[in-house]
C-alpha positions, 0 to 999 in steps of 0.5 A: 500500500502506498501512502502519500503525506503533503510536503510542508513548505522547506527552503528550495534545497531542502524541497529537491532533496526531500523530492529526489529521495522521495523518487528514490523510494517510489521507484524502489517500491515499483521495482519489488513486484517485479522481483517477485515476479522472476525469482525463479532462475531460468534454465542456462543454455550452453550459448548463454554461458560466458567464460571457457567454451572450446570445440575441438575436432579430432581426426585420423586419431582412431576409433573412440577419438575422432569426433566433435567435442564441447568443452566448457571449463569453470565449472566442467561439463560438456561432451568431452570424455573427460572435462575435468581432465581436460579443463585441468591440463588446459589450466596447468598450462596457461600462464600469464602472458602466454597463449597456452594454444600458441604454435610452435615458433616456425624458427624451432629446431625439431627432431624429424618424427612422425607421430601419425596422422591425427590432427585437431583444431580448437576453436571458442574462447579461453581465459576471455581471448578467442582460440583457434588453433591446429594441432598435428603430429608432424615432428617432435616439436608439434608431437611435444604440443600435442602431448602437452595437452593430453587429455584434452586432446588424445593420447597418441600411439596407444595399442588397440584397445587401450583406453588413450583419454581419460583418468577412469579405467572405462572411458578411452580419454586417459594419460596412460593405462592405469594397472590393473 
């Protein structure tokens, strides 16, 4: 219920500042059944989510590792096999003042290895800053990339049949195989 009481006659400062807090407390008083109104929360849909979103392509890297994953890091979901793993490995290597998905630098020395077909490409955005990045196996220096990323991004070289992506024994994202 609104109440409204006569305003005695004051000094012209005074009757601007009795007015203006006057309007403060009316609009205040408008603005609660709005906020009644919508106290339930709606849902969060993936494209409202600000922060870490990345999509990673994986190809030629074997069954059970290509494919299109989402990853969203702080906090972790998505369909990538392992998101707490990868949101971990994604965190330890970034650093301030580095792109933690940076190239290798074309004036690199690198041991002439092949370390098989596979390659990725992430795109979206981390630590607020756009990513889109490639990764391959082309040679030691891009191999030592990739595996700096596991298990973002798969493990490589695993025997057939060994789970290559993730910490749990059942899922095919993991660093190395566990004992049994």
């Amino acid at each position: 219920m609104i109440s409204l009481s006569v305003m005695p006659v004051l000094p012209r400062g005074a009757r601007a500042a009795a007015l203006a807090a006057a309007s403060v407390t009316l609009a205040a008083l408008t603005a609660v059944p709005a906020a009644t109104a919508s106290a339930a929360p709606t849902p969060v849909r993936p494209e409202d989510r600000a922060g870490d979103h990345l999509t990673l392509v994986v190809r030629h890297a074997g069954p059970g590792r290509d494919g299109r994953y989402e990853l969203f890091c702080h906090p972790e979901s998505g369909d990538h096999p392992d998101p707490a793993g990868a949101c971990r490995v994604l965190d330890a290597n970034t650093q301030w003042g580095r792109d933690p998905f940076a190239p290798v630098p074309p004036d690199s020395v690198c041991t002439m290895l092949y370390g098989g077909p596979a390659t990725a490409r992430v795109t979206g955005t981390w630590a607020g800053r756009p990513v889109d990045a490639r990764y391959d196996r082309g040679n030691g220096c891009e191999i030592a990339r990739w595996d700096r990323m596991v298990p973002f991004l798969p493990r490589a070289g695993a025997a057939p049949g060994t789970p290559s992506w993730t910490t749990s024994r059942t899922s095919p994202w993991q660093h190395s195989p566990e004992p049994a």
